[in-house]
PDB file with SEQRES, HELIX, SHEET and CRYST1 records, atoms N, CA, C and O in Angstrom:
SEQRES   1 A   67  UNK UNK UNK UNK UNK UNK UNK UNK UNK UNK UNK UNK UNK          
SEQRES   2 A   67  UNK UNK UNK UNK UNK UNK UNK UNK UNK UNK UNK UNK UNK          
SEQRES   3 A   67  UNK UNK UNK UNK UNK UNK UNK UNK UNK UNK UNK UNK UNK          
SEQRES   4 A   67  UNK UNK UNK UNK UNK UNK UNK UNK UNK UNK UNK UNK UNK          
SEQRES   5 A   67  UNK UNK UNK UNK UNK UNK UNK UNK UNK UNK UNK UNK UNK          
SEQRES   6 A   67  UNK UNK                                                      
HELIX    1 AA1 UNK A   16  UNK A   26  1                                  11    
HELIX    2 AA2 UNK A   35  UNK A   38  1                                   4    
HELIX    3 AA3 UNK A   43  UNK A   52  1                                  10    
HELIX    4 AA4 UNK A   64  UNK A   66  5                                   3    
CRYST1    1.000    1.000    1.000  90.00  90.00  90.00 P 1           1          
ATOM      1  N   UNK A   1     125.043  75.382 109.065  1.00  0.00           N  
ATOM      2  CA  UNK A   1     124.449  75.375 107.736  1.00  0.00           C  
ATOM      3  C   UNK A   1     123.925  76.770 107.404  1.00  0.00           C  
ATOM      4  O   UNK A   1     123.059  77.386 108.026  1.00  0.00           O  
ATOM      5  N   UNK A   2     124.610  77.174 106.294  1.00  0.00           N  
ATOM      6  CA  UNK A   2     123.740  78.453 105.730  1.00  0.00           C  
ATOM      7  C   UNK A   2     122.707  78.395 105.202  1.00  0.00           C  
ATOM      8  O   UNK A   2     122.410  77.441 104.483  1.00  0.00           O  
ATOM      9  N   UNK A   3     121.823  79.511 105.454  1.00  0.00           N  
ATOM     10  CA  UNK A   3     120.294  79.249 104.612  1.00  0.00           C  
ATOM     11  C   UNK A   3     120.381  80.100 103.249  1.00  0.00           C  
ATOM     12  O   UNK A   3     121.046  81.093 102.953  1.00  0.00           O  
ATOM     13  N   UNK A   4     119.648  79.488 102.686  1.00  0.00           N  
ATOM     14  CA  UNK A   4     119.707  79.876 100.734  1.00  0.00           C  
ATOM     15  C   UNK A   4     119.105  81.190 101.092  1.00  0.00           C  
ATOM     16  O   UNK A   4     118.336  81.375 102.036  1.00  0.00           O  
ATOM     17  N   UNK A   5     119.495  82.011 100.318  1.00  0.00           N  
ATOM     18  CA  UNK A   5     119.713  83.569  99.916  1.00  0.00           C  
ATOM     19  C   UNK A   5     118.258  84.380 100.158  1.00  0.00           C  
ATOM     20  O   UNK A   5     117.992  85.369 100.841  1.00  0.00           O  
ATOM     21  N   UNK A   6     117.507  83.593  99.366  1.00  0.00           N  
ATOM     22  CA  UNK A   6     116.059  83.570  99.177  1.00  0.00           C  
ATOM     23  C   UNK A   6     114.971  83.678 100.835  1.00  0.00           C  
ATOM     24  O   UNK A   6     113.827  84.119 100.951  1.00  0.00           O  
ATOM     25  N   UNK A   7     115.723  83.197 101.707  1.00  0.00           N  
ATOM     26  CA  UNK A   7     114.957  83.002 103.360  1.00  0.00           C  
ATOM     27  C   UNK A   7     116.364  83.724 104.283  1.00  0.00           C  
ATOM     28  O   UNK A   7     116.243  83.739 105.508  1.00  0.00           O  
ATOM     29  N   UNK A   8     117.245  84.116 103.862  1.00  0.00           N  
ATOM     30  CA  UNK A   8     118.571  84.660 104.816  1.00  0.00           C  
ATOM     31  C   UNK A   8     117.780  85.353 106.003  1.00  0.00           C  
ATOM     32  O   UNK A   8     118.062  84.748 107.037  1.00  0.00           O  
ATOM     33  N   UNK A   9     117.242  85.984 106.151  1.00  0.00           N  
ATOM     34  CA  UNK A   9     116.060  86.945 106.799  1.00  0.00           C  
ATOM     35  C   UNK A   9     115.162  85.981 107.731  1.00  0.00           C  
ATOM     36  O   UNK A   9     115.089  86.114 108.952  1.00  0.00           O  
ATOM     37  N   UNK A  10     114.476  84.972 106.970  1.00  0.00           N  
ATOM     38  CA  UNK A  10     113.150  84.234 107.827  1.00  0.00           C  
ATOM     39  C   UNK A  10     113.588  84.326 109.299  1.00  0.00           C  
ATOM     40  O   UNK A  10     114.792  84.268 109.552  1.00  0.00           O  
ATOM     41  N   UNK A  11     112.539  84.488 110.444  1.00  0.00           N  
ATOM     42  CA  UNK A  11     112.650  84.561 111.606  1.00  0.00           C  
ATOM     43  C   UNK A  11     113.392  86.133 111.966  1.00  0.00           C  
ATOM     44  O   UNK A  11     113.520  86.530 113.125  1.00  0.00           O  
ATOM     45  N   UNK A  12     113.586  86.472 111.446  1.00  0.00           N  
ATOM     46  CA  UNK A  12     114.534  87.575 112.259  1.00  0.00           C  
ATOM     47  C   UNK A  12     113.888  88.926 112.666  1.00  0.00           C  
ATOM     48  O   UNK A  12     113.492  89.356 111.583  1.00  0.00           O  
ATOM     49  N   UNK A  13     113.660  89.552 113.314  1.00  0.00           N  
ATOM     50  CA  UNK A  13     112.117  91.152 113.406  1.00  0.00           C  
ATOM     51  C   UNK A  13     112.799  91.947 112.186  1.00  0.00           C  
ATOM     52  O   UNK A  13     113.878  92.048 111.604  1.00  0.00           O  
ATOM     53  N   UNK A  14     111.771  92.339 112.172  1.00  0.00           N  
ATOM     54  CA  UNK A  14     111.526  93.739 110.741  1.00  0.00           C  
ATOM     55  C   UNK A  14     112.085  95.079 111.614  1.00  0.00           C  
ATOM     56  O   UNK A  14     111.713  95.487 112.715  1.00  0.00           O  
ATOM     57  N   UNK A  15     113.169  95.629 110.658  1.00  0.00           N  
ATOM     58  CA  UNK A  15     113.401  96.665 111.119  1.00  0.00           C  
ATOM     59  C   UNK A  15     112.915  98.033 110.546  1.00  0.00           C  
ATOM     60  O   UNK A  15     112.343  97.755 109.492  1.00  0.00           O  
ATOM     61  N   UNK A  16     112.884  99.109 110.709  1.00  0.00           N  
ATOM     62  CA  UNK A  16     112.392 100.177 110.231  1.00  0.00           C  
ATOM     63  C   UNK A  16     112.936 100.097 108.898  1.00  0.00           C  
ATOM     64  O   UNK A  16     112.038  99.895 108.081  1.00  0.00           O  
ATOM     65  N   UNK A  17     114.112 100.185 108.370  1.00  0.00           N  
ATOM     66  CA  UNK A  17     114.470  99.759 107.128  1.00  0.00           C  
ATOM     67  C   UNK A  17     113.774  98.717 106.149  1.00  0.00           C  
ATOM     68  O   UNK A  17     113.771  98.607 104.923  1.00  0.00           O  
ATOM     69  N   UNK A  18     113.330  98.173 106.929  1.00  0.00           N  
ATOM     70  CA  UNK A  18     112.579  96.604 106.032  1.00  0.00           C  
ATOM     71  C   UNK A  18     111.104  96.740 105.831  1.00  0.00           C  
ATOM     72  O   UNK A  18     110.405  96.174 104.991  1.00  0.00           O  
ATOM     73  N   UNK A  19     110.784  97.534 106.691  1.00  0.00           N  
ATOM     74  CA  UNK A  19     109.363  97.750 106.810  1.00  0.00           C  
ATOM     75  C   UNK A  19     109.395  99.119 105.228  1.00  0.00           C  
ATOM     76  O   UNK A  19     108.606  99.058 104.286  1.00  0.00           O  
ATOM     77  N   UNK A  20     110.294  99.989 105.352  1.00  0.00           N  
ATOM     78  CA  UNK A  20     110.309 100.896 104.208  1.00  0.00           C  
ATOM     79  C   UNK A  20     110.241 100.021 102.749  1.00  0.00           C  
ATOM     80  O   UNK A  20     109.467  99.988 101.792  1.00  0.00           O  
ATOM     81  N   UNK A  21     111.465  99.351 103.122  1.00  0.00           N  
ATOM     82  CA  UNK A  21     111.378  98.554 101.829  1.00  0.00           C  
ATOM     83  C   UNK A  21     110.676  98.076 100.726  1.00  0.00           C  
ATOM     84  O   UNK A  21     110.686  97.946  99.502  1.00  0.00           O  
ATOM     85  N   UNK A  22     109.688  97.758 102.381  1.00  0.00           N  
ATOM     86  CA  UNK A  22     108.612  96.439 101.995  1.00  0.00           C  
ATOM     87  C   UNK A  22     107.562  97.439 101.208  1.00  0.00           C  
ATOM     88  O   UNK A  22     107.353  97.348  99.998  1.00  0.00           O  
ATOM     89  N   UNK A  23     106.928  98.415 102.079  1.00  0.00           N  
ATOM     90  CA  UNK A  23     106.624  99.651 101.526  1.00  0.00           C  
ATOM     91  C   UNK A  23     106.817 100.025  99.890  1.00  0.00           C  
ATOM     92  O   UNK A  23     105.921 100.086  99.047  1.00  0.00           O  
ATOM     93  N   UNK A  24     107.974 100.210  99.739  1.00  0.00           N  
ATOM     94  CA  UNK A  24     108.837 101.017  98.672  1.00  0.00           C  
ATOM     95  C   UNK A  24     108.096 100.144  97.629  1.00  0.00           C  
ATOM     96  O   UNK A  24     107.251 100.685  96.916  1.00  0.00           O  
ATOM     97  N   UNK A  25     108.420  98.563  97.474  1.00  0.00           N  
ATOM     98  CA  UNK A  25     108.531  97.764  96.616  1.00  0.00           C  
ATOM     99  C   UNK A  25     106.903  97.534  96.055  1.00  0.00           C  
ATOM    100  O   UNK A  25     106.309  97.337  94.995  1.00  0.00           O  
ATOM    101  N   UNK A  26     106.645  97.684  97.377  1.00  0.00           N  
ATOM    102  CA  UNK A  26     105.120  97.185  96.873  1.00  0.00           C  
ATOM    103  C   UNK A  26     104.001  98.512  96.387  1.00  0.00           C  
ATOM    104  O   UNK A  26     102.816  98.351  96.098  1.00  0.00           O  
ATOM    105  N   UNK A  27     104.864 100.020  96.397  1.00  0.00           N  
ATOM    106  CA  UNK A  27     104.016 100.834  95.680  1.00  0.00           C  
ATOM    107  C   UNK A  27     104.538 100.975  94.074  1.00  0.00           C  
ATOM    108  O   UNK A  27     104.149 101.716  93.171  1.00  0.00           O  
ATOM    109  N   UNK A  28     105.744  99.785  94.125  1.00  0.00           N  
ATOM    110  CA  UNK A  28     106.087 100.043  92.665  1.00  0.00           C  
ATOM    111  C   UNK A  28     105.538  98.588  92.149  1.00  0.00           C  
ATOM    112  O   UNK A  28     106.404  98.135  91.401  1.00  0.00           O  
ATOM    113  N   UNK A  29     104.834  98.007  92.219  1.00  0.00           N  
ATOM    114  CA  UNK A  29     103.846  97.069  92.148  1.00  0.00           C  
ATOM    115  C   UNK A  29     104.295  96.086  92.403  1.00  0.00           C  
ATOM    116  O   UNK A  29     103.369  95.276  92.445  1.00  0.00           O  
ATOM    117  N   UNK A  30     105.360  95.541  92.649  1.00  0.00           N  
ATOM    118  CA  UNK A  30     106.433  94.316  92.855  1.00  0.00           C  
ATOM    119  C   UNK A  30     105.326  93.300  93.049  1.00  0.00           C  
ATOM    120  O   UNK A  30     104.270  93.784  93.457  1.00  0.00           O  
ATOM    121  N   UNK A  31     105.345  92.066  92.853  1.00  0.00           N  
ATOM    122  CA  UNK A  31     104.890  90.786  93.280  1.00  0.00           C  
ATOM    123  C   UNK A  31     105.172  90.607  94.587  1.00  0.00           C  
ATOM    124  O   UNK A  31     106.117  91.308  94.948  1.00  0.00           O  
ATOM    125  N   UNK A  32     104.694  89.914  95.449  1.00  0.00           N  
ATOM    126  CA  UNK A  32     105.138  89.554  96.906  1.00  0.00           C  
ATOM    127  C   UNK A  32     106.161  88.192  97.060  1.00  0.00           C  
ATOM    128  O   UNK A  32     106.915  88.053  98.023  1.00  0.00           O  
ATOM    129  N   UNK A  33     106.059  87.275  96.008  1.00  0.00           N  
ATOM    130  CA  UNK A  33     107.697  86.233  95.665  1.00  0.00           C  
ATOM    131  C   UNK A  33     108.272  87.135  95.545  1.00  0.00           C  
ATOM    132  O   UNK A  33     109.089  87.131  96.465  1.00  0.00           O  
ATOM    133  N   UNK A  34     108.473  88.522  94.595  1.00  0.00           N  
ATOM    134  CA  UNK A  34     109.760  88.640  94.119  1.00  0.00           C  
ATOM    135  C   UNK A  34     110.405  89.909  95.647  1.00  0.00           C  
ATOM    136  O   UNK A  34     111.549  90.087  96.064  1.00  0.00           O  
ATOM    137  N   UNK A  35     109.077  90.540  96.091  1.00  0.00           N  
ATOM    138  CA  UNK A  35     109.671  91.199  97.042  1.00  0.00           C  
ATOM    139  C   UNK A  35     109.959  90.238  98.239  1.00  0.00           C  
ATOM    140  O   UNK A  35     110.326  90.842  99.247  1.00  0.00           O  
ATOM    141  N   UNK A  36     109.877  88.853  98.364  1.00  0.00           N  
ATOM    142  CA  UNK A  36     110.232  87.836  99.374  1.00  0.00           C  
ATOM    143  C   UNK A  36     111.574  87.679  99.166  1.00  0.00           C  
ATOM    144  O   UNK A  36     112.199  87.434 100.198  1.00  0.00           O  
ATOM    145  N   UNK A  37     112.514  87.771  97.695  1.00  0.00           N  
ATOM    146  CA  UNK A  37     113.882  86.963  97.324  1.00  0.00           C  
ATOM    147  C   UNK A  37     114.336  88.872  97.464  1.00  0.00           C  
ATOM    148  O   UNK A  37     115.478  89.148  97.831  1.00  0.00           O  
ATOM    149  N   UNK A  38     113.588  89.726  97.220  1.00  0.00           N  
ATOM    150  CA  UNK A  38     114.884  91.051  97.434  1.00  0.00           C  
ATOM    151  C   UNK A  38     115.080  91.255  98.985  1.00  0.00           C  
ATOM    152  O   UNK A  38     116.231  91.496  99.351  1.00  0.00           O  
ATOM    153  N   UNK A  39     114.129  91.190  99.897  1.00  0.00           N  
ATOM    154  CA  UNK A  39     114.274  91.276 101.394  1.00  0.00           C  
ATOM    155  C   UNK A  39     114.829  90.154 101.928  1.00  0.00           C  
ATOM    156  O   UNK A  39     115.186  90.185 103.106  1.00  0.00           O  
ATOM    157  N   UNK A  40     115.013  88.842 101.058  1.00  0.00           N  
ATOM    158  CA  UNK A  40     115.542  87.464 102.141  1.00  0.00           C  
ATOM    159  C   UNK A  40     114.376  86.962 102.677  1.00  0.00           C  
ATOM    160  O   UNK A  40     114.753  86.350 103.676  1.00  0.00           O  
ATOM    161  N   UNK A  41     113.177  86.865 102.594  1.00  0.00           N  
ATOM    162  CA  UNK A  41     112.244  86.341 103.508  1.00  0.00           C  
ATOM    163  C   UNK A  41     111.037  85.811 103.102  1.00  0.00           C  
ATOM    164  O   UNK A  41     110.383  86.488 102.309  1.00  0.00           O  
ATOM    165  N   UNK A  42     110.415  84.314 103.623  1.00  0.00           N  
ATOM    166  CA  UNK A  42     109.504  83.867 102.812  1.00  0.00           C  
ATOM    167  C   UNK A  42     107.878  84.747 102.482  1.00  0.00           C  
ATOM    168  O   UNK A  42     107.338  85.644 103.129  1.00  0.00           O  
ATOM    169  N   UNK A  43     107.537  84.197 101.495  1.00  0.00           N  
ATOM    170  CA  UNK A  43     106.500  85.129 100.514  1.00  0.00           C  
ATOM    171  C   UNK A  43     105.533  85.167 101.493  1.00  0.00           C  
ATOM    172  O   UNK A  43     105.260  86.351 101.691  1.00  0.00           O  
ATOM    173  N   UNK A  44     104.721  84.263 102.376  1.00  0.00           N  
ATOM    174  CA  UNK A  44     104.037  84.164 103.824  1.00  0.00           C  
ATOM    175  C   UNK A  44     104.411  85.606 104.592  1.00  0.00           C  
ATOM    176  O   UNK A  44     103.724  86.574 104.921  1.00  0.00           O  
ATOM    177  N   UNK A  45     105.852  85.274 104.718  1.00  0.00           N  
ATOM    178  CA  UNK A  45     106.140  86.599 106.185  1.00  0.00           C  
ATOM    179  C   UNK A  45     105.960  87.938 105.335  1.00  0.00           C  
ATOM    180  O   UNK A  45     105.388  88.803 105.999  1.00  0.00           O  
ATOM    181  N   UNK A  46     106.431  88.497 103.531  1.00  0.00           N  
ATOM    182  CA  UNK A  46     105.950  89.598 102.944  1.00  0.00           C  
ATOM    183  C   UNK A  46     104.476  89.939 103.519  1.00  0.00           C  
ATOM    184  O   UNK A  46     104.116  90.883 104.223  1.00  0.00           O  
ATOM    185  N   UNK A  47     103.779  88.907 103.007  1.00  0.00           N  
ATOM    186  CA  UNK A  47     102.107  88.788 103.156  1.00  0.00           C  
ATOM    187  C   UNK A  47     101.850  89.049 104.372  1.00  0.00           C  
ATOM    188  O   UNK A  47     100.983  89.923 104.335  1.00  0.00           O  
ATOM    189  N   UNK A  48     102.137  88.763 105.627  1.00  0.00           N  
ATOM    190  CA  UNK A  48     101.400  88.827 107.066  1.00  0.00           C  
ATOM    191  C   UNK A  48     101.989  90.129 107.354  1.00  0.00           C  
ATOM    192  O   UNK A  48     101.278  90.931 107.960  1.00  0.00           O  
ATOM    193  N   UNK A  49     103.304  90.512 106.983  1.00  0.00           N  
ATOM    194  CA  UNK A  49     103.796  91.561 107.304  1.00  0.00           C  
ATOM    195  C   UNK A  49     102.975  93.069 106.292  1.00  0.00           C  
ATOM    196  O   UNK A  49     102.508  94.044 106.882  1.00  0.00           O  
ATOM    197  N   UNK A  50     102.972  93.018 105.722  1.00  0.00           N  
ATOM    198  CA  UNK A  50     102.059  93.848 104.820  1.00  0.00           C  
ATOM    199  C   UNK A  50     100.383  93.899 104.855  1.00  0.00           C  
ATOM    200  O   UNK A  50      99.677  94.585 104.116  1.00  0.00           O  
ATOM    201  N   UNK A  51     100.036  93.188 105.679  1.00  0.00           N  
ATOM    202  CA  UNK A  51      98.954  93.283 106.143  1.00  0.00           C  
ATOM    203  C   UNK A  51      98.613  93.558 107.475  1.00  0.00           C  
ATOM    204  O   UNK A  51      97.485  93.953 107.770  1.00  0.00           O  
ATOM    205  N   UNK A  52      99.896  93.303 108.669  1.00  0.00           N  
ATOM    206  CA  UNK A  52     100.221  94.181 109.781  1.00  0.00           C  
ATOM    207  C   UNK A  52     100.096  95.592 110.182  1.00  0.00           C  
ATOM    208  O   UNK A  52      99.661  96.241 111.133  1.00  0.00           O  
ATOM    209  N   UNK A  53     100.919  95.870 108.538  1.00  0.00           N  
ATOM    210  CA  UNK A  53     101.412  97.212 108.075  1.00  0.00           C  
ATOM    211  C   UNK A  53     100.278  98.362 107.734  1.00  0.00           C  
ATOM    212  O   UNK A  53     100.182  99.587 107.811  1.00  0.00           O  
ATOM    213  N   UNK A  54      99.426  97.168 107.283  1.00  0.00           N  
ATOM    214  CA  UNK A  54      98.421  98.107 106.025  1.00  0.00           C  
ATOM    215  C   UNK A  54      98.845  98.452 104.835  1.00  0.00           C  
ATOM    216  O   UNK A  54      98.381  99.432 104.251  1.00  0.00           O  
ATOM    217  N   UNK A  55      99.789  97.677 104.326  1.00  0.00           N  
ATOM    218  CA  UNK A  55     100.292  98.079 102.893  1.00  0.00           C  
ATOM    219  C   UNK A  55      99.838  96.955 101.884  1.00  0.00           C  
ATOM    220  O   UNK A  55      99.919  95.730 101.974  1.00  0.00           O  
ATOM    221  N   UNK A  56      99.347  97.748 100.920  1.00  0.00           N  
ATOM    222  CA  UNK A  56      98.522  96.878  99.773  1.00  0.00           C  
ATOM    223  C   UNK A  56      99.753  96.540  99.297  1.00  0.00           C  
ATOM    224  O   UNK A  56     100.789  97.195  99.407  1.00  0.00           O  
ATOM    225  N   UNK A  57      99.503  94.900  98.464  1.00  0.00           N  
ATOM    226  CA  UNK A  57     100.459  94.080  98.002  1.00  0.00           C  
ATOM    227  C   UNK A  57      99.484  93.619  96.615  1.00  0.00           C  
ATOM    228  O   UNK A  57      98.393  93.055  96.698  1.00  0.00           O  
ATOM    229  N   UNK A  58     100.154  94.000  95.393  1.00  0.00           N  
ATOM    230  CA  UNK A  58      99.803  93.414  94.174  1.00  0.00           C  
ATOM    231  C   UNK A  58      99.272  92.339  94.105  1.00  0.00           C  
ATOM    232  O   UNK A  58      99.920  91.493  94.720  1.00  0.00           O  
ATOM    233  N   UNK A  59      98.196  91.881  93.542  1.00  0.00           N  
ATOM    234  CA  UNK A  59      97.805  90.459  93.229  1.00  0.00           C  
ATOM    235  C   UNK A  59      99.087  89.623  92.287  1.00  0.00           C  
ATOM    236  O   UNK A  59      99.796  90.234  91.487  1.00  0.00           O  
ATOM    237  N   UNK A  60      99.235  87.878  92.604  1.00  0.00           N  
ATOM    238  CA  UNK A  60     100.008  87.521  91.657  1.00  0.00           C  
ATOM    239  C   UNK A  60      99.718  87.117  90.319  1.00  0.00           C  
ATOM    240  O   UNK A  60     100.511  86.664  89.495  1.00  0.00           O  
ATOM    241  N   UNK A  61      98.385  87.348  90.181  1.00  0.00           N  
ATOM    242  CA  UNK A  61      98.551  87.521  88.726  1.00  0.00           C  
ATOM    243  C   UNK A  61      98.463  89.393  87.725  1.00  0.00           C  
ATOM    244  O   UNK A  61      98.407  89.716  86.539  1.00  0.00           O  
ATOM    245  N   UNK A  62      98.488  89.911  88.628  1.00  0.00           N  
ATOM    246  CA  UNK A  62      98.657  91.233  88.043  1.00  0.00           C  
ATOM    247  C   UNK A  62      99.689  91.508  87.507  1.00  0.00           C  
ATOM    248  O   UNK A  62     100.633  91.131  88.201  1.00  0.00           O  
ATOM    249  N   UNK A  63     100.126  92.197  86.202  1.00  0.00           N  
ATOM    250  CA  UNK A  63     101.397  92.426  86.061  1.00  0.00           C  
ATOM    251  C   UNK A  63     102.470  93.486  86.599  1.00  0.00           C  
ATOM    252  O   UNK A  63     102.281  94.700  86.533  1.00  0.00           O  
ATOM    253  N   UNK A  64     103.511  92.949  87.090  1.00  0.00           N  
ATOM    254  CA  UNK A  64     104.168  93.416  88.078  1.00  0.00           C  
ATOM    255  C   UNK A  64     104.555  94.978  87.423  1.00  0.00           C  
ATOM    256  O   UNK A  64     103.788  95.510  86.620  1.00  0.00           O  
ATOM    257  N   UNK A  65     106.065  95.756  87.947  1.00  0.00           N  
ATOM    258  CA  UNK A  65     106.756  96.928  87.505  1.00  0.00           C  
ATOM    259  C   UNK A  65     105.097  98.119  87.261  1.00  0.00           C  
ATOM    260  O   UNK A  65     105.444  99.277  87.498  1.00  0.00           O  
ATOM    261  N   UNK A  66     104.332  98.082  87.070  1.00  0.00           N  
ATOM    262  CA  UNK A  66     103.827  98.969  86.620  1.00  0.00           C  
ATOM    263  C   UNK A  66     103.251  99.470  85.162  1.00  0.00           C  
ATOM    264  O   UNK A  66     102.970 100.522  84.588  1.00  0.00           O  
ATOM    265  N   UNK A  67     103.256  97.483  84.830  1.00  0.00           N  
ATOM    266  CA  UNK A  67     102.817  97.508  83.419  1.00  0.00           C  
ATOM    267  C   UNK A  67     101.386  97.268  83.383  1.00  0.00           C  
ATOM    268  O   UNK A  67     100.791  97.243  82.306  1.00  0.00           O  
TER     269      UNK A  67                                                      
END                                                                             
């Protein structure tokens, strides 16, 4: 069974690439759902992982892009 698009990722380690990503997305204010469906991985693992990291993650009601 394939997993939906949205979790392709769940379980799998963060690679230096993903960790940038995660990075990247979230200084351009991204939401943490929407940076969960561009990395493959649930909005939980963004969150624990970005707080691992030390990387601030937008509130979800803030408006996202930088508006």
């Amino acid at each position: 069974m394939e997993l939906p698009q949205s979790i392709r990722n769940a379980g799998e380690p963060w690679t230096d690439r993903d960790l940038a990503r995660l990075e990247e997305l979230a200084a351009e204010n991204i939401p943490p759902s929407v940076i969960g469906l561009r990395l493959g991985r649930p909005e939980e693992a963004i969150q624990y992982k970005a707080t691992q990291a030390g990387i601030t993650l937008s509130p979800d009601n803030r408006p996202p892009y930088g508006l």
